[in-house]
OpenMM code with the backbone's topology and positions (N, CA, C; nanometers):
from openmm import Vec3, app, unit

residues = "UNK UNK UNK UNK UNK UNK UNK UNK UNK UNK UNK UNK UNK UNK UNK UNK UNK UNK UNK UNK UNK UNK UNK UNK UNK UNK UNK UNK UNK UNK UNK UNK UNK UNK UNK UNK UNK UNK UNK UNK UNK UNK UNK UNK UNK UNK UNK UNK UNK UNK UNK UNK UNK UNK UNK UNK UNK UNK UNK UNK UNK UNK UNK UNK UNK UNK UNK UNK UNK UNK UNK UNK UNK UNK UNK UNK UNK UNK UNK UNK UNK UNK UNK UNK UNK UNK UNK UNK UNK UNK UNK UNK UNK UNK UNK UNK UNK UNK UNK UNK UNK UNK UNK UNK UNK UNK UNK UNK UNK UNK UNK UNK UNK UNK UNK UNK UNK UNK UNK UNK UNK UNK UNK UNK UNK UNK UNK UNK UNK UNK UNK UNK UNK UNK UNK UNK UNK UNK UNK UNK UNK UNK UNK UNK UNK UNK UNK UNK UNK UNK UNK UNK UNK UNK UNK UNK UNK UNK UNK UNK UNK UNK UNK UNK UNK UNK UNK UNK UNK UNK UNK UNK UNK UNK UNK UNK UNK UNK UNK UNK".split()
positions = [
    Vec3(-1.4358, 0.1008, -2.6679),
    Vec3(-1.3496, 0.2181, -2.6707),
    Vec3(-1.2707, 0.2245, -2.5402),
    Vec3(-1.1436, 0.2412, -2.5445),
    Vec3(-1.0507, 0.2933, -2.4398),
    Vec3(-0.9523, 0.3651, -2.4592),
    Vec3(-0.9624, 0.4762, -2.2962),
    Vec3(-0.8885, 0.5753, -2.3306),
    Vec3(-0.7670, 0.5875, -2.2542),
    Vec3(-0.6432, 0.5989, -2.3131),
    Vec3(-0.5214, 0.6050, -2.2118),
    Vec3(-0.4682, 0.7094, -2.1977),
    Vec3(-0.4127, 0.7841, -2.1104),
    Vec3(-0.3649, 0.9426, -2.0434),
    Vec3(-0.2231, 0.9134, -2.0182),
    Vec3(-0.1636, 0.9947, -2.1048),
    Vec3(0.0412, 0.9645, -2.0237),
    Vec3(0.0243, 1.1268, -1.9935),
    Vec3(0.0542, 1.0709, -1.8659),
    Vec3(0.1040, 1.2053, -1.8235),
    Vec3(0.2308, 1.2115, -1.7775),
    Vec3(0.3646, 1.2815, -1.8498),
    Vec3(0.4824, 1.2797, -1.7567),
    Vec3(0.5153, 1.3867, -1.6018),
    Vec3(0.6463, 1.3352, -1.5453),
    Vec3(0.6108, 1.4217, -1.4184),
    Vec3(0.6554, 1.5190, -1.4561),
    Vec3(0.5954, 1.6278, -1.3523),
    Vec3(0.6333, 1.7586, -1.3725),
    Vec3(0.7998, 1.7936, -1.3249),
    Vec3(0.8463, 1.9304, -1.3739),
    Vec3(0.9843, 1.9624, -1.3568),
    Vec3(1.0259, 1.9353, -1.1836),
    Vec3(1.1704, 1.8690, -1.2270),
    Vec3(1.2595, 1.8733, -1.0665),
    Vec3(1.3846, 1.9282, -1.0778),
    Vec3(1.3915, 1.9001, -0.9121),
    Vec3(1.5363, 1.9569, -0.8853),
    Vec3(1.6958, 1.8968, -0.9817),
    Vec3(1.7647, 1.9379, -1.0206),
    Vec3(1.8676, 1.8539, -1.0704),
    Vec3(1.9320, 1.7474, -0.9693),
    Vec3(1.9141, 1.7619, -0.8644),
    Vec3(1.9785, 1.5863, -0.7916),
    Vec3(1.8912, 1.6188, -0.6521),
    Vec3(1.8890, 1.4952, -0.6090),
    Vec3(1.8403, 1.4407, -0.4949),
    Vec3(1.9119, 1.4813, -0.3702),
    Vec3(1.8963, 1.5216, -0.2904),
    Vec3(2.0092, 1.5247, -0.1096),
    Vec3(2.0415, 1.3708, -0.1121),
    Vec3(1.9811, 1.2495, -0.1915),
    Vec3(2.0113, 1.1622, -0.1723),
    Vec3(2.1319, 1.0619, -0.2368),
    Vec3(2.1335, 1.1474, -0.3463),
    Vec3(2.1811, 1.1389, -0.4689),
    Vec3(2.1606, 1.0263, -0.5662),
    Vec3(2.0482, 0.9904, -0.5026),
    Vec3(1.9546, 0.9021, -0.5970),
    Vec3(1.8308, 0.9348, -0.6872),
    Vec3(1.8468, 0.9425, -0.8406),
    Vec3(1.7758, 0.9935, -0.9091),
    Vec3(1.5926, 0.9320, -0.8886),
    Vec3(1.5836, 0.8584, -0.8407),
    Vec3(1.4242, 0.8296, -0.7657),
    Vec3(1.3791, 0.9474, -0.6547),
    Vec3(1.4877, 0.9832, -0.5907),
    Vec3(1.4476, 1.0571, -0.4980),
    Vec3(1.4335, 1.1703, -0.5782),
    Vec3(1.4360, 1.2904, -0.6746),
    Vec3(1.4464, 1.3779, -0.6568),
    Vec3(1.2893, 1.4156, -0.6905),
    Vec3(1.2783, 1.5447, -0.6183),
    Vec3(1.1384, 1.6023, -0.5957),
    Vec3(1.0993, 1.7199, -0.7023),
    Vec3(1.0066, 1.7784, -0.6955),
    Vec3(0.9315, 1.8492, -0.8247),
    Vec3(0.9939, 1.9910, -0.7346),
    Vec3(1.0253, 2.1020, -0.8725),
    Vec3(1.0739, 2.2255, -0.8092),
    Vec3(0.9334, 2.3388, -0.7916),
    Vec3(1.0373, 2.4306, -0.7683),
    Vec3(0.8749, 2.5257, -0.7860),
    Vec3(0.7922, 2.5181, -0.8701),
    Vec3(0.8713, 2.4889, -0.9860),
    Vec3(0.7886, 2.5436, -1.1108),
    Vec3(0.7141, 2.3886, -1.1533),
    Vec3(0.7530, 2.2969, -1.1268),
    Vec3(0.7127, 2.1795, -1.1448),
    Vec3(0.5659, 2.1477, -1.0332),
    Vec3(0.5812, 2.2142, -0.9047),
    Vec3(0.4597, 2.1845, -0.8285),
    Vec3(0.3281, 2.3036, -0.8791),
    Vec3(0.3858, 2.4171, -0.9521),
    Vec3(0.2990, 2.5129, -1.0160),
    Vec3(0.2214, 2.4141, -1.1734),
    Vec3(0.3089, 2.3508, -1.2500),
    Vec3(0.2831, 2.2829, -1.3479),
    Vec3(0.2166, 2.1540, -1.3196),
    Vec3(0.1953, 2.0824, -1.2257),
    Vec3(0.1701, 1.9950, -1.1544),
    Vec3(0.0214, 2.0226, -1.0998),
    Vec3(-0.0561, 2.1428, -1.0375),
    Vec3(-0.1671, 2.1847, -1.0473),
    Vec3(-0.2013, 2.2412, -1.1504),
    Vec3(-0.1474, 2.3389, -1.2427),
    Vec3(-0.2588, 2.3516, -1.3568),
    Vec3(-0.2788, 2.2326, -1.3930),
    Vec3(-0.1893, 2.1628, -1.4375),
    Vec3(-0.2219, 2.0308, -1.5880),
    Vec3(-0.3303, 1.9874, -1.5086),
    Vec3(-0.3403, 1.9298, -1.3664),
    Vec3(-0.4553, 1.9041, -1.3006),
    Vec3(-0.5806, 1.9470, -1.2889),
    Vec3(-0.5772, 2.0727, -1.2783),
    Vec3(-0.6928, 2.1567, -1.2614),
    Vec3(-0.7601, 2.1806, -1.4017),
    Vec3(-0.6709, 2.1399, -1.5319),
    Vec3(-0.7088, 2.0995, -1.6979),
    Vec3(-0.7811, 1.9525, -1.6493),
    Vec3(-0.7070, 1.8802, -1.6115),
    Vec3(-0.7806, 1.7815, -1.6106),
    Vec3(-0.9119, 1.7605, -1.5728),
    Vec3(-0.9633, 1.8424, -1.4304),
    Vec3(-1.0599, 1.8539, -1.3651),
    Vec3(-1.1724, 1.9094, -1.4657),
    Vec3(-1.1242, 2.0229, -1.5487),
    Vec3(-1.2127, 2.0914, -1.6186),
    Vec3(-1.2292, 1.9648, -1.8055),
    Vec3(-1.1821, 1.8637, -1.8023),
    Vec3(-1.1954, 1.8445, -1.9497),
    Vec3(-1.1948, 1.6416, -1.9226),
    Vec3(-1.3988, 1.6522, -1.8443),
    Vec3(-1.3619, 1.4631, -1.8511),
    Vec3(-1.3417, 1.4162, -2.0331),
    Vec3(-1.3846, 1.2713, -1.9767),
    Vec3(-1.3885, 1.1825, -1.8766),
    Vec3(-1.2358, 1.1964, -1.8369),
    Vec3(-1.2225, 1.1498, -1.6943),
    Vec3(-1.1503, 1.1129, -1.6103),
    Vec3(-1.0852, 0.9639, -1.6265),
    Vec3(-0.9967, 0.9515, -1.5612),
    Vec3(-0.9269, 0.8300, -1.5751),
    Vec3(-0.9681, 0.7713, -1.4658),
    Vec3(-0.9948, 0.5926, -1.4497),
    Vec3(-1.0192, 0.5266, -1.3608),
    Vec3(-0.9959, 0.4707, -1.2745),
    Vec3(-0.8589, 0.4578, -1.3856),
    Vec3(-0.6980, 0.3825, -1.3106),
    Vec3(-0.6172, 0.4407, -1.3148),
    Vec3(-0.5374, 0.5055, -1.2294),
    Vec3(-0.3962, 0.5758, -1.2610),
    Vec3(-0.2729, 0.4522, -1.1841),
    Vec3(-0.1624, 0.4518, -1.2795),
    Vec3(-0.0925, 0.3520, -1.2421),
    Vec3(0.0505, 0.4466, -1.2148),
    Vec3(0.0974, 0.4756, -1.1366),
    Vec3(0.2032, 0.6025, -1.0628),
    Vec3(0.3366, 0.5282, -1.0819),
    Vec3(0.4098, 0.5365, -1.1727),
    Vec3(0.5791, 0.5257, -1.0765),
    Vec3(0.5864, 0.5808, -0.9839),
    Vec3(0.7200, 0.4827, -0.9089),
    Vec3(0.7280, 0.4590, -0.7640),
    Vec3(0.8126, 0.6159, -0.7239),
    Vec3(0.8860, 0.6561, -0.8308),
    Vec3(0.9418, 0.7668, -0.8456),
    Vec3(0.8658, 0.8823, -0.7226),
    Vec3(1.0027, 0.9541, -0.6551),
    Vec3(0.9389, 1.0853, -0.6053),
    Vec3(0.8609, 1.1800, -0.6843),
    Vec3(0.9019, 1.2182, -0.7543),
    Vec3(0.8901, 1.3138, -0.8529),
    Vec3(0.7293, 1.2935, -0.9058),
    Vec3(0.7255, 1.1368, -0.9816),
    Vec3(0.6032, 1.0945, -1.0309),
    Vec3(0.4614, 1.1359, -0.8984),
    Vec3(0.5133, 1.0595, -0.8291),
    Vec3(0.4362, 1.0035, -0.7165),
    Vec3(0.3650, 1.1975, -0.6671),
    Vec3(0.4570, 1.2809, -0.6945),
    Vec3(0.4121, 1.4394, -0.6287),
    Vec3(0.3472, 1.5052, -0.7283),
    Vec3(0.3261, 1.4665, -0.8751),
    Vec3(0.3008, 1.5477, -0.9686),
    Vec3(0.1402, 1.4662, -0.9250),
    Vec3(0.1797, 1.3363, -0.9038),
    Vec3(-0.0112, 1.3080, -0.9505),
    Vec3(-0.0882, 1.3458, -0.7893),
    Vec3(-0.0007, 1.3694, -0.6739),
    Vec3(-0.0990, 1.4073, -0.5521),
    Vec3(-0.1135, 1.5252, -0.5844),
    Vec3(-0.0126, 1.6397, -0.6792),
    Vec3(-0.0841, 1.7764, -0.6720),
    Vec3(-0.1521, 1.7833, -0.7565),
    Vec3(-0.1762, 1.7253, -0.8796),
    Vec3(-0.2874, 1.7454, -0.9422),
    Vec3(-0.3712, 1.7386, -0.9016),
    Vec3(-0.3476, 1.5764, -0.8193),
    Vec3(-0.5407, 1.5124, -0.7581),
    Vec3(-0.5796, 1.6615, -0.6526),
    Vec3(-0.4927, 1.6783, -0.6251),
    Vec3(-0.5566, 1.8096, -0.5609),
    Vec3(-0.6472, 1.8865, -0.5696),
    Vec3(-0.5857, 1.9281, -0.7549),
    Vec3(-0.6781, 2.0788, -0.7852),
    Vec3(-0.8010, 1.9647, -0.8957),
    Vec3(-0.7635, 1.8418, -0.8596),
    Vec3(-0.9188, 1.7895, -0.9330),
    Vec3(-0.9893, 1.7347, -0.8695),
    Vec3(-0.9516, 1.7172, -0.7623),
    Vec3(-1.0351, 1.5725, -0.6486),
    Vec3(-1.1430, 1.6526, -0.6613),
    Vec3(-1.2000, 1.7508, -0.6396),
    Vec3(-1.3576, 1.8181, -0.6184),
    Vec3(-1.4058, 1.7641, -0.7310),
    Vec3(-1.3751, 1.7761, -0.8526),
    Vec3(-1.4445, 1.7813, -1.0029),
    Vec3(-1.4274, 1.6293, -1.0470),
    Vec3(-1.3597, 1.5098, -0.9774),
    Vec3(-1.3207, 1.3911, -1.0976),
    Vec3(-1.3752, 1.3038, -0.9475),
    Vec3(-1.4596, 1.1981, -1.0298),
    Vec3(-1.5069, 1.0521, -0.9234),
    Vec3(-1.3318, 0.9794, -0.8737),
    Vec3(-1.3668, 0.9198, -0.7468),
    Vec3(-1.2027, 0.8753, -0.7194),
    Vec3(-1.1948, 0.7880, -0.8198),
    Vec3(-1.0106, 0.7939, -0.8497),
    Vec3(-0.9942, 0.6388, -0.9362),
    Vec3(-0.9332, 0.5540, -0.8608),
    Vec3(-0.9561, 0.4754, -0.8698),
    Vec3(-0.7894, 0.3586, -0.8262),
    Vec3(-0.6591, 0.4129, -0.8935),
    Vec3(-0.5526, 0.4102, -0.7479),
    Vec3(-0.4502, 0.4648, -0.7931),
    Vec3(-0.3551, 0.3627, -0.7380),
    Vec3(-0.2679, 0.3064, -0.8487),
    Vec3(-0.1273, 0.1874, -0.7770),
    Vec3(-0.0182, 0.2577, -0.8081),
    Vec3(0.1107, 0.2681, -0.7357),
    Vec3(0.2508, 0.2488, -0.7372),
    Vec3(0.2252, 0.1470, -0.8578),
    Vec3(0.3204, 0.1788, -0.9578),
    Vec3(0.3782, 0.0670, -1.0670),
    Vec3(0.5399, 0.0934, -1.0800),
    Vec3(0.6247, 0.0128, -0.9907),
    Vec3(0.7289, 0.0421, -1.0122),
    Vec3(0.8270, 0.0218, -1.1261),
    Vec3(0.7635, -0.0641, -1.2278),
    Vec3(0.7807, -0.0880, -1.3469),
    Vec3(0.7877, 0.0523, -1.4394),
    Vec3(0.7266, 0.1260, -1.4353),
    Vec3(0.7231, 0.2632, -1.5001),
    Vec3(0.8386, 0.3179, -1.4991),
    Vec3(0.9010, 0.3211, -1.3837),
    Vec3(1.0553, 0.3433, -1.3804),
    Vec3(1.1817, 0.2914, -1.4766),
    Vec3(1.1782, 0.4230, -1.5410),
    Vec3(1.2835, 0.4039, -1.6604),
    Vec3(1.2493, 0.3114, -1.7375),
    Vec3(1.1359, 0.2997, -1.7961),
    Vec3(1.0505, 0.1975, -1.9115),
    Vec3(1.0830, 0.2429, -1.9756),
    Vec3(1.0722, 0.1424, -2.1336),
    Vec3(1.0739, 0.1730, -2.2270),
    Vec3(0.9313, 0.1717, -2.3525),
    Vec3(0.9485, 0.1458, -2.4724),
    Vec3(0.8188, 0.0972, -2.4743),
    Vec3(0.7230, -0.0210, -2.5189),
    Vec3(0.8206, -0.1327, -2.4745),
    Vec3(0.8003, -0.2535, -2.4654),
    Vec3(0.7299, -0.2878, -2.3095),
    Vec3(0.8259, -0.2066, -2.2493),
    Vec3(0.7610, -0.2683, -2.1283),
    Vec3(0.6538, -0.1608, -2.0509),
    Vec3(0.6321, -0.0364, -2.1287),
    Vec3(0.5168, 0.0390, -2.0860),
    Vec3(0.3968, 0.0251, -2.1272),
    Vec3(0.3952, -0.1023, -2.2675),
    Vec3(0.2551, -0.1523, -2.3535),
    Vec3(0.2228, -0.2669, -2.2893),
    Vec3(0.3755, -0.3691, -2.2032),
    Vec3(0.3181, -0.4811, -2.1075),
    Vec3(0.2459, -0.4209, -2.0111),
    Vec3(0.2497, -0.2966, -1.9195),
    Vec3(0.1736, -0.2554, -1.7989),
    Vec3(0.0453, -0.2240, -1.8825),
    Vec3(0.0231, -0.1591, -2.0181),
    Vec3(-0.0856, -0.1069, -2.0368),
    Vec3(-0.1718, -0.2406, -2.0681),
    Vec3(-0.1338, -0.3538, -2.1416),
    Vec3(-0.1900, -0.4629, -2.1797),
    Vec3(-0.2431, -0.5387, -2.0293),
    Vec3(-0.1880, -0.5194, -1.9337),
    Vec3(-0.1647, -0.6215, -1.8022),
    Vec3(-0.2918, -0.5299, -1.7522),
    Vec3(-0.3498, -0.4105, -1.8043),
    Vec3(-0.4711, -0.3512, -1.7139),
    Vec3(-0.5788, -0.4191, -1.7670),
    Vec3(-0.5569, -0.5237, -1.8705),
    Vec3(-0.6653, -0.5977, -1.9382),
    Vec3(-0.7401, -0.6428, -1.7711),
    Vec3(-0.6470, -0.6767, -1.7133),
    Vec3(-0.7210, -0.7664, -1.5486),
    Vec3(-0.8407, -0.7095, -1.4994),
    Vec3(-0.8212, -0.5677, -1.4620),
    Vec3(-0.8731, -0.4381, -1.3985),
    Vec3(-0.9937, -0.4025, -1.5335),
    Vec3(-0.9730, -0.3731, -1.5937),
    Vec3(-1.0402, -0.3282, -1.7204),
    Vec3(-1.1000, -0.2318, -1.7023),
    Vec3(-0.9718, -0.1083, -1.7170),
    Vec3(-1.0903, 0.0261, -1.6734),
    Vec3(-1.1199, 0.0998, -1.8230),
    Vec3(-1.1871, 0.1735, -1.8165),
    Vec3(-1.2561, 0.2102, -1.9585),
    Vec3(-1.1538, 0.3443, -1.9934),
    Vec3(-1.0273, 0.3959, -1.8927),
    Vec3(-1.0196, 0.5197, -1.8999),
    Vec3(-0.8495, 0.4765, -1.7699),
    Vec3(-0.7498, 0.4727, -1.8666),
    Vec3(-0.6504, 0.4291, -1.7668),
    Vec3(-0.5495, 0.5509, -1.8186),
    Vec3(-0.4680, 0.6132, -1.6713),
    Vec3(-0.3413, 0.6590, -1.6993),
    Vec3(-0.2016, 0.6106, -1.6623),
    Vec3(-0.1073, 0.6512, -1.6923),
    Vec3(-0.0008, 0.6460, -1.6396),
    Vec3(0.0714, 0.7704, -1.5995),
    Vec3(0.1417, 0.7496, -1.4783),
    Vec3(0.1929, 0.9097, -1.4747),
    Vec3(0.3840, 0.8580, -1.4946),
    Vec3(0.4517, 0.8896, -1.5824),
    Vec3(0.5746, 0.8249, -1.5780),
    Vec3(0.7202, 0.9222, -1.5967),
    Vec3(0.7669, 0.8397, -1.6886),
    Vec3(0.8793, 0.9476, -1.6947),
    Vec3(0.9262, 0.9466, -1.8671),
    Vec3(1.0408, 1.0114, -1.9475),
    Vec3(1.0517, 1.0347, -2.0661),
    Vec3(1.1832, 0.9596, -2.0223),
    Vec3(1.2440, 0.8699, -2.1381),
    Vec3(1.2448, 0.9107, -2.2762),
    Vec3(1.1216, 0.7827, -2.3164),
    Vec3(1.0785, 0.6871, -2.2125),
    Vec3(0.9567, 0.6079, -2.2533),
    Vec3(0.8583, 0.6392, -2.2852),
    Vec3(0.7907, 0.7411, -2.2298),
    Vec3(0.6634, 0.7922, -2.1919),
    Vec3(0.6111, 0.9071, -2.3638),
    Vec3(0.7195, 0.9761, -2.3713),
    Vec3(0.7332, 1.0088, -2.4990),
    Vec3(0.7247, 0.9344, -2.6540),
    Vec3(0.8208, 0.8594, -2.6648),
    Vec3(0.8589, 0.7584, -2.7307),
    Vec3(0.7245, 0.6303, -2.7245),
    Vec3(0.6700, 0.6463, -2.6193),
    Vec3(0.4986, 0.5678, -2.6690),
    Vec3(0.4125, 0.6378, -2.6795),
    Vec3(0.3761, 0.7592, -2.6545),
    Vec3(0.3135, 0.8108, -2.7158),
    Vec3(0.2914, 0.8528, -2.8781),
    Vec3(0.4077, 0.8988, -2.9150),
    Vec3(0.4642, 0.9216, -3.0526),
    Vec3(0.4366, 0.7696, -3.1376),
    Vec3(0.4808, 0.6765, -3.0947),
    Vec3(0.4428, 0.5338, -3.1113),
    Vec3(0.3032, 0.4844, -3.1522),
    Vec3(0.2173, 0.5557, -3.0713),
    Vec3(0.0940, 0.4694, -3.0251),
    Vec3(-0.0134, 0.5984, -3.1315),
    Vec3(0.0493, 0.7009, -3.1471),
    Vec3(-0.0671, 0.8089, -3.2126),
    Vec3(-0.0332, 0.7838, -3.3445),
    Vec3(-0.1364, 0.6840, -3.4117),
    Vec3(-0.1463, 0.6506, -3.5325),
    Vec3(-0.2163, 0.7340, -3.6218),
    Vec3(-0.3047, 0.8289, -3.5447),
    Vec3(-0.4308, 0.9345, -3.6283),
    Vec3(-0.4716, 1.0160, -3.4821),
    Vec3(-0.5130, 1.1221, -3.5707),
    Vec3(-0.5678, 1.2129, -3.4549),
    Vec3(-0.5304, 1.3787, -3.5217),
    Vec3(-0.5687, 1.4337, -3.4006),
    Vec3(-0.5370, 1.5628, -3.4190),
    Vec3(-0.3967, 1.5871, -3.4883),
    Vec3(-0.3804, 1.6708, -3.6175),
    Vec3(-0.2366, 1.6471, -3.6976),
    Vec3(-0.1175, 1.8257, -3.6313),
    Vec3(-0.1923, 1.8988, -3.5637),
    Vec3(-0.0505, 2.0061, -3.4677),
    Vec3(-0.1083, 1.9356, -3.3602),
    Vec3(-0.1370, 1.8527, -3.3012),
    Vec3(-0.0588, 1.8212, -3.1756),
    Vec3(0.0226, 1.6975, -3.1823),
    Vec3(-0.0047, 1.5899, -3.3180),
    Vec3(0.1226, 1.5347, -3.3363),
    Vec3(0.2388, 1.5650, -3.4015),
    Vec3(0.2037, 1.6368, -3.4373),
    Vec3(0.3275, 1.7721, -3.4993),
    Vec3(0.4027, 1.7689, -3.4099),
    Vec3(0.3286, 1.8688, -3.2852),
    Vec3(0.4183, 1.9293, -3.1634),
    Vec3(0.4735, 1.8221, -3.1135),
    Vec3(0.3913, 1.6985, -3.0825),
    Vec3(0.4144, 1.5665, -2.9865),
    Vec3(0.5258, 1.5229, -3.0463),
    Vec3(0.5411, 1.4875, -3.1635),
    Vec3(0.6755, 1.4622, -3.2393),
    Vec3(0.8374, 1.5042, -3.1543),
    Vec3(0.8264, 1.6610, -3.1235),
    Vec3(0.9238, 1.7276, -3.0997),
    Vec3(0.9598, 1.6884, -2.9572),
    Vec3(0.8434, 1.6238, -2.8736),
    Vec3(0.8893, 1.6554, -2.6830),
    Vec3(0.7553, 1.5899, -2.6455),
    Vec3(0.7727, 1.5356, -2.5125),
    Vec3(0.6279, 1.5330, -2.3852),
    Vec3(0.7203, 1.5737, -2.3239),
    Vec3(0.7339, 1.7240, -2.2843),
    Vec3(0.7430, 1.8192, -2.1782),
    Vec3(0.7355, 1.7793, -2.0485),
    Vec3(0.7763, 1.7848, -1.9056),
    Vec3(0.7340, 1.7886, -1.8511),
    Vec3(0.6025, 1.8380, -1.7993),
    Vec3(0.5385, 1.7829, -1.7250),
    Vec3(0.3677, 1.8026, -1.7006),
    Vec3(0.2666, 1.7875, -1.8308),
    Vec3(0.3647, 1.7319, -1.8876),
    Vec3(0.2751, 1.7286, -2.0573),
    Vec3(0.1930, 1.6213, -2.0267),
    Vec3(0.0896, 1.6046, -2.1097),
    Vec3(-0.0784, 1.5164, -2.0817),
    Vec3(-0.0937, 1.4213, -2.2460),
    Vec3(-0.1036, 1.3528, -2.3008),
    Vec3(-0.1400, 1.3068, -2.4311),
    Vec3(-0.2401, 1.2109, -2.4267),
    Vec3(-0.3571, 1.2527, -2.4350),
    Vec3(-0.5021, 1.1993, -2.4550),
    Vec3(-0.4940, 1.1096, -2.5529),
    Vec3(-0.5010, 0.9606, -2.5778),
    Vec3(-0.5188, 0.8962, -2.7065),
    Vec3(-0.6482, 0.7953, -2.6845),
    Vec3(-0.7097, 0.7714, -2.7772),
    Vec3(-0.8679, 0.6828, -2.7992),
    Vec3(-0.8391, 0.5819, -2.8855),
    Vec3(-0.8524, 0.4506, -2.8236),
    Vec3(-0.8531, 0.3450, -2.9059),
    Vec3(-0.9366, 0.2826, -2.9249),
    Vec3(-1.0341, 0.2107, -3.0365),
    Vec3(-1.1059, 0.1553, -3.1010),
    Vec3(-1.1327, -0.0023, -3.0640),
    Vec3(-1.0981, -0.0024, -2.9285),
    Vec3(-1.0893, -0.1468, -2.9001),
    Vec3(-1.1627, -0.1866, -2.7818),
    Vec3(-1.2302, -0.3027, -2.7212),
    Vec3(-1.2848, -0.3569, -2.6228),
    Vec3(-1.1932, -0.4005, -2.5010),
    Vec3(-1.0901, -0.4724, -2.5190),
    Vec3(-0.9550, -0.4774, -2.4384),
    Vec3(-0.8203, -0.4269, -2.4535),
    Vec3(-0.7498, -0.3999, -2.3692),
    Vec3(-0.6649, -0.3418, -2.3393),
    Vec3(-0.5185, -0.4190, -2.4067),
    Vec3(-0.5603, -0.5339, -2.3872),
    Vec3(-0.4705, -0.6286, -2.4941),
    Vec3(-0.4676, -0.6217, -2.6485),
    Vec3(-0.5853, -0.5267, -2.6552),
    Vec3(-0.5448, -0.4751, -2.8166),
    Vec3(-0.4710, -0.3684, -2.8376),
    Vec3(-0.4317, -0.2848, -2.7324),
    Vec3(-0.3363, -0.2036, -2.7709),
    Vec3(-0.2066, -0.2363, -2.8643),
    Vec3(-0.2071, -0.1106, -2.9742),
    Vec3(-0.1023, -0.1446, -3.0813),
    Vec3(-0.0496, 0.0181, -3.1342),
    Vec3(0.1298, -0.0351, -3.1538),
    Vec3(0.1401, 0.0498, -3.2287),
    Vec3(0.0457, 0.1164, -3.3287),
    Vec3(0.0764, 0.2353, -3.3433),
    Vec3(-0.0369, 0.2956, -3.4582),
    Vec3(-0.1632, 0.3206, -3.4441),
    Vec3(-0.2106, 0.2626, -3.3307),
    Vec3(-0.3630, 0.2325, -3.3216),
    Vec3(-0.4578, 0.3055, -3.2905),
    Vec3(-0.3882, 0.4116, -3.2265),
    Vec3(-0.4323, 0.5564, -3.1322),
    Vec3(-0.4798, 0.6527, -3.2044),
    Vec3(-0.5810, 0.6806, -3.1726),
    Vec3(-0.6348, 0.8390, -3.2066),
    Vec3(-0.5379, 0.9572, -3.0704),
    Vec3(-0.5042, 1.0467, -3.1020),
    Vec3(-0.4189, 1.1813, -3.0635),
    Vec3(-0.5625, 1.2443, -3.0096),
    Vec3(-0.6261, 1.2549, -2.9293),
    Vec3(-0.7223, 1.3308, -2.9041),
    Vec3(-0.7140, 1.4648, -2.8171),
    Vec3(-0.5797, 1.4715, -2.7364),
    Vec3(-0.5405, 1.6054, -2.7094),
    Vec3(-0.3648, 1.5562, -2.6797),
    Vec3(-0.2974, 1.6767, -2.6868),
    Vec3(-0.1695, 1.6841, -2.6033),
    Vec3(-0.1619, 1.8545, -2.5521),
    Vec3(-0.1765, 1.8148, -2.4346),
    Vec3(-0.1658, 1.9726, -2.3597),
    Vec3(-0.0658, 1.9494, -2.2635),
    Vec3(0.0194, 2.0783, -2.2138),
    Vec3(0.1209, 2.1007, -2.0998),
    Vec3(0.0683, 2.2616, -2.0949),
    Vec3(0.1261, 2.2871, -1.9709),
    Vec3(0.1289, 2.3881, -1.8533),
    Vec3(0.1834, 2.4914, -1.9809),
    Vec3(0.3139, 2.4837, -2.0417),
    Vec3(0.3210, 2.6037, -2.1383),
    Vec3(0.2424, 2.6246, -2.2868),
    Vec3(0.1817, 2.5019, -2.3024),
    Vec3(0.0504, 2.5237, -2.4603),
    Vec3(-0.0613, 2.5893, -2.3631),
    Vec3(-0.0887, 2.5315, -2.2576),
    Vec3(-0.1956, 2.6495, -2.2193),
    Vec3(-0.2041, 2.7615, -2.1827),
    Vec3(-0.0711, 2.8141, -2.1249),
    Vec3(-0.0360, 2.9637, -2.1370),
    Vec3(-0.0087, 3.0562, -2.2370),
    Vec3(0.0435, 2.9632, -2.3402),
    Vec3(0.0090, 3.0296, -2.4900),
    Vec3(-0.0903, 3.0013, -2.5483),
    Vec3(-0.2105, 2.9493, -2.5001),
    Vec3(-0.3332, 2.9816, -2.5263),
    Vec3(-0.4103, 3.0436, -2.5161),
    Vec3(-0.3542, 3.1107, -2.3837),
    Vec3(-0.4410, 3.2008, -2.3122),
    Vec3(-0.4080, 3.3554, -2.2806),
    Vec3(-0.2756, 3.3535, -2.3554),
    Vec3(-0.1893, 3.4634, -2.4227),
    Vec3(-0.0915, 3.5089, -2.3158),
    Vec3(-0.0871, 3.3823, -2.2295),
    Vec3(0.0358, 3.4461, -2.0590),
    Vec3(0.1359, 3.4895, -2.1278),
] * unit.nanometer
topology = app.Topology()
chain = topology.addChain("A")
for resn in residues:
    res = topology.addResidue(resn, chain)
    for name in ("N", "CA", "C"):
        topology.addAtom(name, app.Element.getBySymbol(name[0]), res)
């Protein structure tokens, strides 16, 4: 069994001071969305083992503020820069997930960006929970999370279709859960 976590980054600024779309950073509301989804994470293992980060600003700030509000509650994982994540699609976001065959963690994420990150998820959830692939259908939100379980021993078996949907949560399904 292995489990893979997309998490996209949380909301940013519309441009960079740099005016390079790598640079731009998470806004308020994105560093607020950026600790809950985290502090969900903390509260709902297993944990991921491997997190593989685009090189992205944005990426790179959503997963230090999470680790934040989870580092107390989650064992460390190995965490790499994958600059490949950057503006993937999802050919080349199933080569990074297949290429963790090396590492072989039982429990790998990615923290990336949309319209890839989306577009494999939607891809990859062959069965599972049927309203959160409903919802998943429509968006991965920023700070959005999509839990999927695959039926396999290596990571090189990842396949279209193959995925169990075992959660999709963001910062606004849990506030309308909780009746904010």
């Amino acid at each position: 069994m292995r489990r893979l976590m997309l998490l996209r980054h949380a909301k940013t600024e519309n441009d960079a001071p740099s005016g390079r779309d790598q640079d731009r950073r998470l806004d308020n509301r994105g560093r607020l969305d950026a600790a809950e989804i985290g502090a969900w994470i903390g509260r709902n293992p297993p944990f991921p083992s491997l997190v593989l980060v685009s090189h992205a600003v944005r990426a790179l700030q959503t997963w230090e503020i999470a680790w934040e509000r989870m580092k107390e509650l989650v064992p460390v994982p190995q965490v790499e820069l994958t600059p490949e994540l950057y503006g993937a699609d999802i050919s080349q976001l199933l080569e990074t997930i297949r290429n963790a065959s090396t590492a072989d963690p039982k429990r790998l994420m990615l923290v990336g960006h949309n319209p890839g990150m989306h577009e494999l998820a939607v891809a990859l959830a062959g069965r599972g929970d049927p309203a959160g692939r409903g919802a998943l259908a429509d968006n991965l939100p920023t700070a959005g999370l999509v839990i999927l379980d695959f039926d396999i021993d290596d990571w090189l078996d990842v396949g279209i279709r193959r995925g169990r949907l075992e959660v999709f949560v963001s910062p606004k399904l849990l506030k309308q859960a909780s009746g904010d």
